[in-house]
C-alpha positions in Angstrom: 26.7 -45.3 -34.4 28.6 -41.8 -34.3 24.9 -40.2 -35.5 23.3 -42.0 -32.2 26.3 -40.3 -30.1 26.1 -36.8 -31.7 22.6 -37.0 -31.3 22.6 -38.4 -27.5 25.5 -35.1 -27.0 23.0 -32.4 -28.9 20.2 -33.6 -26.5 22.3 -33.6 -23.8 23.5 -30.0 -24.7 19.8 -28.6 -24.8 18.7 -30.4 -21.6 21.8 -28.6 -20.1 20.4 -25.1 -21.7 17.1 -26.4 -20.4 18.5 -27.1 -16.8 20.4 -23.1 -16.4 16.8 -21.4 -18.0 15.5 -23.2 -15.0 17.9 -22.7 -12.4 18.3 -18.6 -13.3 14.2 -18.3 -13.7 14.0 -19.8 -9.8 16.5 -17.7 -8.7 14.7 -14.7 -9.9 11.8 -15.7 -8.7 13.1 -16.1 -5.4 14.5 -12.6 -5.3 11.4 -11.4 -6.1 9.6 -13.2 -3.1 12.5 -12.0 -1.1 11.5 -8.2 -2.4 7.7 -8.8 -1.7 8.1 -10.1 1.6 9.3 -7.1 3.1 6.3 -4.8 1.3 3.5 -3.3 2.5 0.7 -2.0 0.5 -0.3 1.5 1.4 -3.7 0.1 1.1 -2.7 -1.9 3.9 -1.4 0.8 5.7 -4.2 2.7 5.1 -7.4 0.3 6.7 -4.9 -0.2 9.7 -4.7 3.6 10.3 -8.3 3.4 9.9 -9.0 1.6 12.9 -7.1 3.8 15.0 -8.8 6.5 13.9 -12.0 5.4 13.8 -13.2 8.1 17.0 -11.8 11.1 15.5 -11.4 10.4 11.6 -13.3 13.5 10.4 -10.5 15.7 12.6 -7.6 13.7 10.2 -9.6 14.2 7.0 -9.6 17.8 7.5 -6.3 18.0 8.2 -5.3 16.1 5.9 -7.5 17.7 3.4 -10.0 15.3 1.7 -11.8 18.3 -0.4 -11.2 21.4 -1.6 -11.0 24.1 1.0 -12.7 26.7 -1.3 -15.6 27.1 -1.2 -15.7 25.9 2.9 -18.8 23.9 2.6 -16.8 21.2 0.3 -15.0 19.7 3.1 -18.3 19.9 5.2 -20.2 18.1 2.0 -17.3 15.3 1.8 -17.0 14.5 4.9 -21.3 14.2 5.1 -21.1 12.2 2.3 -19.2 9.6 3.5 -20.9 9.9 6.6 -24.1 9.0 4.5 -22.6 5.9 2.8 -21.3 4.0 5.9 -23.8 5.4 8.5 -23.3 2.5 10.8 -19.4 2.0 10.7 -16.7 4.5 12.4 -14.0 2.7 10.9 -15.6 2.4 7.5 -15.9 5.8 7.4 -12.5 6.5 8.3 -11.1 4.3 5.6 -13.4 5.6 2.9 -11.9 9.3 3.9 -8.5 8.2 4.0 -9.4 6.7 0.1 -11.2 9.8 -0.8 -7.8 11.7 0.4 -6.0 9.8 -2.1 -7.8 10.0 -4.6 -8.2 13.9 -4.3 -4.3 14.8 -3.6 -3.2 11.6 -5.7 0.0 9.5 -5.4 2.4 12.5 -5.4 1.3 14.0 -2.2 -0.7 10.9 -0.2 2.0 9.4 1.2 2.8 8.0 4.5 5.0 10.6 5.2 2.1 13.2 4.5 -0.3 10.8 6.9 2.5 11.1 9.7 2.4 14.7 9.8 -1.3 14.7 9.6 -1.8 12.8 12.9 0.8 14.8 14.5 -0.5 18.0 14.0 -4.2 15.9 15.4 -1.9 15.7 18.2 -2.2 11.6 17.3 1.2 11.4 18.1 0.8 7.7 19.8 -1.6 6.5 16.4 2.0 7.7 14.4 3.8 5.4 16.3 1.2 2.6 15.8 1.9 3.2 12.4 5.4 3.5 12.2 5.8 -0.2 14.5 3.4 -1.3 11.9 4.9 -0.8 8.5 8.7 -1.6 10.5 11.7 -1.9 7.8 8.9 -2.9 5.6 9.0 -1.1 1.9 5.8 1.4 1.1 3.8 0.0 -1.9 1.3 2.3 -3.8 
């Protein structure tokens, strides 16, 4: 009789353990959904913009720089390039130089804060703010 009770008390111990792995494990995962919901992906950030710039987008890849300025044809050759691979698609276009941008100045200096101050000196001040209502309070993923 006392091993049946020491034995109903050990698995009673372990299905408490059991019970506070569980409880902590959904509260961390609820954090994390908390955290997530109020991200944005730059990649998101960055097929939005695309849209908006979809008229002028070879202006903002200049600016921003998509190749190497030396020698001057490199921009011209980028920017032909990409032309080449979407030739029936504005906004393709403009999101394949936004990429290229990235990938050229890399993490460190393609940033949104870098795209801001590439539409406004396009003189895209109203695309910023497009952007800006867009990403909100949200968190900047890259």
């Amino acid at each position: 009789m006392e091993r049946i009770e020491k034995n109903q008390m050990e698995q009673q111990a372990v299905l408490q353990n059991l019970m506070s792995v569980i409880k902590q494990r959904q509260c961390t995962a609820e954090t994390l959904n908390v955290k997530t919901e109020n991200m944005i992906t730059f990649e998101k950030v960055l097929r939005k913009l695309s849209g908006y710039i979809s008229g002028e987008w070879q202006k903002v890849a200049r600016e921003l720089g998509i190749a190497d300025s030396s020698p001057p044809w490199a921009m011209h050759e980028k920017i032909a390039e990409i032309k080449h691979s979407y030739p029936n698609d504005l906004a393709d276009q403009a999101y394949a130089a936004l990429i290229t941008w990235v990938k050229y100045k890399g993490s460190k200096h393609a940033t949104v804060d870098a795209l801001k101050q590439g539409l406004v000196n396009c003189r895209m001040t109203g695309v910023m703010e497009e952007i800006e209502t867009y990403i909100g309070d949200n968190e900047i993923k890259y």
